[in-house]
C-alpha positions as CSV (number, residue, x, y, z in Angstrom):
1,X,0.0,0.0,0.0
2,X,2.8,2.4,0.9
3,X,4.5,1.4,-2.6
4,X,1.4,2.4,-4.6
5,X,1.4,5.6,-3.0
6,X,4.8,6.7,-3.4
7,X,4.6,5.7,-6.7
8,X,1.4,7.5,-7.4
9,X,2.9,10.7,-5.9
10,X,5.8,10.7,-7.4
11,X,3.6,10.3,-11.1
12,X,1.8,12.7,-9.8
13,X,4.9,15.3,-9.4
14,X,6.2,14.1,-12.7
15,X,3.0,14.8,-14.7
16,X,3.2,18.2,-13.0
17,X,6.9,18.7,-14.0
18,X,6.3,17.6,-17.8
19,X,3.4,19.8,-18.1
20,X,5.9,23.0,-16.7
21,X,8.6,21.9,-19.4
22,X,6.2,21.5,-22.1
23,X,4.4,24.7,-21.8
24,X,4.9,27.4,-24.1
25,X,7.3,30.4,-23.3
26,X,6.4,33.7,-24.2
27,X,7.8,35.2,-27.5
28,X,10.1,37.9,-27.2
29,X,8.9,39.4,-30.2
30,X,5.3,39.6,-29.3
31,X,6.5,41.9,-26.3
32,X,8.5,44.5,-28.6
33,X,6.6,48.0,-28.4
34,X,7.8,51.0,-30.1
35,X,9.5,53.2,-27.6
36,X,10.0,56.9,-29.0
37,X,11.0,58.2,-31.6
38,X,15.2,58.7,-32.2
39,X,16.3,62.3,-33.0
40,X,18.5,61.4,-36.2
41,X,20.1,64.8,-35.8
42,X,21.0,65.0,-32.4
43,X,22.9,61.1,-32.8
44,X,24.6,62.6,-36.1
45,X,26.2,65.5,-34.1
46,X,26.8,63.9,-30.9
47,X,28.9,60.5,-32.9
48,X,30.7,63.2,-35.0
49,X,31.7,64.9,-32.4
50,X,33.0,61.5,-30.2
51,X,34.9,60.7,-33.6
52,X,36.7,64.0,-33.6
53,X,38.6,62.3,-30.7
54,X,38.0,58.4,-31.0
55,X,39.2,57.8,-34.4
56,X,37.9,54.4,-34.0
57,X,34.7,55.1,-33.1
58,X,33.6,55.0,-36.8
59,X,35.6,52.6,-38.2
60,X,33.6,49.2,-37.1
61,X,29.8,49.6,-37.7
62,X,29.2,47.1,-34.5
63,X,31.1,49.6,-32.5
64,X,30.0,52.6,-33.3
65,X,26.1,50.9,-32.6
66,X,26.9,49.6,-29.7
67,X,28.3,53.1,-28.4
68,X,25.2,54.7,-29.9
69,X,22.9,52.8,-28.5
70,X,24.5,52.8,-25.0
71,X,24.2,57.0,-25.4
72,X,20.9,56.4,-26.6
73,X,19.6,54.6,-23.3
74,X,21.8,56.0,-20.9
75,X,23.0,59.8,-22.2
76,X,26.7,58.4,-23.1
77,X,28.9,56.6,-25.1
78,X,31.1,55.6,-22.5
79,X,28.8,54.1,-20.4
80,X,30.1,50.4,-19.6
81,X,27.3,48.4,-20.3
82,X,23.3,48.8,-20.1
83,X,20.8,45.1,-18.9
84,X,22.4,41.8,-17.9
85,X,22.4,40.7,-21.6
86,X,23.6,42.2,-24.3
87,X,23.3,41.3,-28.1
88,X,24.8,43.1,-31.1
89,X,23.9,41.5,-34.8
90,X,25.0,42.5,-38.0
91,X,23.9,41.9,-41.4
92,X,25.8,43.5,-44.0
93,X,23.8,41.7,-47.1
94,X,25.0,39.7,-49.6
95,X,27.6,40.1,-51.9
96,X,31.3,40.4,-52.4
97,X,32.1,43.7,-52.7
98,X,33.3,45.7,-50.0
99,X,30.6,46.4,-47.4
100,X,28.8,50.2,-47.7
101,X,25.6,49.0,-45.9
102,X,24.5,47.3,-42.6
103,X,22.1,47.1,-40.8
104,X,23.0,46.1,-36.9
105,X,20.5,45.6,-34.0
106,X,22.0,46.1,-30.3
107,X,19.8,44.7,-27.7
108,X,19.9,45.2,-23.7
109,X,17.9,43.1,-22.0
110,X,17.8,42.5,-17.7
111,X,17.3,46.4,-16.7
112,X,16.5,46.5,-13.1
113,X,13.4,48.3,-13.8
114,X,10.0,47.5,-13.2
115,X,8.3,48.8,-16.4
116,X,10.8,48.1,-18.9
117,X,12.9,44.5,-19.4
118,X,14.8,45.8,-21.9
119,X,15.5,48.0,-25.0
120,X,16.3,47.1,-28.9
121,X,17.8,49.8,-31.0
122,X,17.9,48.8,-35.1
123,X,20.8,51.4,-36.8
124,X,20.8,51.5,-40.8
125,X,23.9,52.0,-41.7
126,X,26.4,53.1,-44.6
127,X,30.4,53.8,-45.0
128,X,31.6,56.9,-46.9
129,X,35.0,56.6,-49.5
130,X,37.1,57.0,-46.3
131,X,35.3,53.8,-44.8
132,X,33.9,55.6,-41.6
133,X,30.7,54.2,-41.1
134,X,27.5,56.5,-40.3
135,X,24.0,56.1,-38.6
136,X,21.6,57.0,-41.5
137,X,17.9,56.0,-39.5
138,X,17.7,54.0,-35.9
139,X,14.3,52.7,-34.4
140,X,14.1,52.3,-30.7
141,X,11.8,49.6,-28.9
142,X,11.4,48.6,-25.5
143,X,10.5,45.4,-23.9
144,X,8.3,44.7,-21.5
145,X,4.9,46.6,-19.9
146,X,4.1,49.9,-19.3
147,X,5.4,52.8,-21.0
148,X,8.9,52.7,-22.5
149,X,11.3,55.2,-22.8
């Protein structure tokens, strides 16, 4: 008698278990919002003006969005890192020519805040002749409830 009951609590426990693994975690996409709008203007003056004395602040396209993005969500480029996580991505297209184009996505995600999880920042970018690389549009998203930044 003690068997079958041991046994039928612990199939019990496991049934419970196996119906926590199986469920369904929630998409991080379907929790993206659109957070406001980026002043193009303001990020062209403030990276030229960090390039004037970081030479390689324009030279890698995942740099300078990463530095962007952290003056973007924190007010500058210096800051050491924004969320737990962090996640840069770049696609520069296909081809083989030199790149002239990218697009890179920095995300920051883990923000001890308790209406926003996290922030995504999408830079279209291009390179000029010299091969400095320059924001030419950024969108700015948040992740989680509430109002975002």
């Amino acid at each position: 008698m003690k068997t079958t009951t041991n046994i039928t609590t612990n199939l019990i426990a496991c049934l419970i278990l196996l119906g926590f693994a199986l469920a369904t975690p929630l998409k991080a996409e379907a929790s993206w919002k659109p957070a406001t709008k980026v002043d193009l203007e303001e990020v062209t003056k403030k990276t030229a003006e960090k390039a004037k004395t970081d030479k390689l602040f324009v030279q890698q396209p995942t740099i300078l969005a990463l530095r962007t993005a952290l003056y973007l969500s924190s007010g500058s480029f210096d800051t050491s890192n924004r969320g737990r996580q962090q996640s840069i991505t770049a696609d520069f297209g296909p081809g083989e020519d030199i790149f002239e184009k990218a697009t890179v996505t920095v995300e920051f995600m883990g923000y001890a805040d308790d209406s926003t999880f996290g922030e995504r920042f999408t830079f279209s970018m291009s390179a000029d002749d010299a091969g400095n690389w320059q924001v030419v549009d950024a969108k700015r998203e948040g992740y989680g409830r509430g109002d975002h930044k």
